[in-house]
N, C-alpha and C positions, 0 to 999 in steps of 0.2 A: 432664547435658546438657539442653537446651532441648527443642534435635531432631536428631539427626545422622540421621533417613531418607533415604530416596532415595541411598543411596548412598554416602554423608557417612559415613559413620561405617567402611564398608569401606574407603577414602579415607585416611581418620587413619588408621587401623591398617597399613596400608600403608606411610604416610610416617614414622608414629612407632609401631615393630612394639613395645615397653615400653610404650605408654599404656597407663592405667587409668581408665577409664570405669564412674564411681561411680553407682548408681542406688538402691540402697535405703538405707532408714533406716542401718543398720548399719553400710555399708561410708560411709557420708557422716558419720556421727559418727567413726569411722576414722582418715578422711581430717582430717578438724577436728583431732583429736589430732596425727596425726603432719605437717602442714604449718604452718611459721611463716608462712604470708604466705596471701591471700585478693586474687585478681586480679579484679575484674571488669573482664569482656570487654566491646570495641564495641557499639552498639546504639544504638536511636535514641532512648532515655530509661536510666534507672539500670533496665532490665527484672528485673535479677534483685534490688530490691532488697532483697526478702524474705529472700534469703536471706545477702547481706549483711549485715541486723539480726541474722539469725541466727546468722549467723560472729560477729560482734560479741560479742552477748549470751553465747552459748556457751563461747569463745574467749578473749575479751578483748583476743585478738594485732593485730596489725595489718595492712591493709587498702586497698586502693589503688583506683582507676577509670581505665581507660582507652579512649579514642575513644568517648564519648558524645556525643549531639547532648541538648540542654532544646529544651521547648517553651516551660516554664513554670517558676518555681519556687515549691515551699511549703513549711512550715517541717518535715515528714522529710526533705524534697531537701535544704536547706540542714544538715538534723543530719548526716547523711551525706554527705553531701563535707565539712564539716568534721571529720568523723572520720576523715577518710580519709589517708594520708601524702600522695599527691598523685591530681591529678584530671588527667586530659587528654581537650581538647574537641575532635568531629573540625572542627567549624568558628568560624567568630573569635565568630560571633551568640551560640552558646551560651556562649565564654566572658565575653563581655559580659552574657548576661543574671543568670548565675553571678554576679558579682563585683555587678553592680545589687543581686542577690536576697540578699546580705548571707553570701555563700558564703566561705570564708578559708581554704583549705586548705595547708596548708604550701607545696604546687609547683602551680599552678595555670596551664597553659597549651594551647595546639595541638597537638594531636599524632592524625598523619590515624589513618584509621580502619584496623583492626586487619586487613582482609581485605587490606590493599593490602602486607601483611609475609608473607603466607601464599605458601610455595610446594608448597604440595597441587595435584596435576595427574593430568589424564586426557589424558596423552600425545595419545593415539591417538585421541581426539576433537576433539581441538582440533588438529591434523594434518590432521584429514580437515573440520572446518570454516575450515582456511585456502586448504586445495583447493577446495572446492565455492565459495570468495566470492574467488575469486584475490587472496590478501594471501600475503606474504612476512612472515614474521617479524623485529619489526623496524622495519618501513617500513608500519605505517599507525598510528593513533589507535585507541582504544577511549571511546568518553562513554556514562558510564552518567546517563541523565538522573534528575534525584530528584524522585519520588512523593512527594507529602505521604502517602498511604497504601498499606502496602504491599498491593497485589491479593492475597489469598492465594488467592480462588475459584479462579484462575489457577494454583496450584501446588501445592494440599490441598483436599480437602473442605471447602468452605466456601461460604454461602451469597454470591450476586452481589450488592455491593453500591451500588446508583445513587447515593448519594449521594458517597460514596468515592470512585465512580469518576467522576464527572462534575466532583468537587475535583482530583482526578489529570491529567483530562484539561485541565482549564484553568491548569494549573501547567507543564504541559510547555510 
């Protein structure tokens, strides 16, 4: 995993009491052996795709992408989505700039981002924050507005950053 702290990781094991959460060398070449398929997850570039070459190189098996957002494309972006069985973009830009950047992947289309299929939940906080903001279940909206940059200062150890933040702030 990336990061499942804060809680995240208590969270899945809860929803999915069989998960197996891979982290060293070992149990990751393992896992390489005994799985025919290699998912990458949502995100706002190909983030893991290290380890994608990896699966690749190691492997050989096959390989998929889904709900990724391009900023940009170059020629290991385009080697990998073309190795991939299919790509899904969580918005229309990136699959446009995809198919510009000479990208061809067998299934290449829309498909929204992977946290909107997730039903991992903290009951009982999200209970007690539809009490405290009076919403009913149901009967209102939720808009998450999109940061060009994610704040992490905001959420981890991490240094403030004015430039970041002052692109974030003129995009809302």
């Amino acid at each position: 995993p990336s990061d499942v702290g804060r809680g995240v990781e208590a969270m899945l094991r809860r929803r999915f009491p069989n998960l197996i959460i891979v982290r060293d060398e070992a149990a990751i070449g393992e896992a390489m052996e005994a799985c025919d398929f290699l998912l990458h997850g949502s995100g706002p570039s190909l983030v893991a795709h290290q380890d994608v070459v990896r699966w690749q190189e190691r492997t050989g098996k096959p390989y998929g992408v889904f709900g990724i957002t391009l900023s940009q494309v170059d020629a290991w972006t385009v080697a990998l989505l073309n190795g991939a069985k299919f790509v899904y973009f969580r918005d229309s830009g990136s699959l446009a700039l995809a198919r510009a950047g000479g990208c061809h992947s067998p299934v290449m289309a829309f498909g929204p981002d992977g946290a909107f299929a997730a039903d991992v939940r903290e009951d009982e906080k999200a209970e007690k924050f539809l009490r405290e903001h009076d919403l009913r279940a149901g009967r209102f909206l939720c808009v998450i507005p999109r940061l060009r940059f994610t704040p992490y200062w905001k959420i981890q150890e991490a240094a403030f950053d004015a430039t970041r933040h002052a692109r974030n702030e003129a995009m809302k």
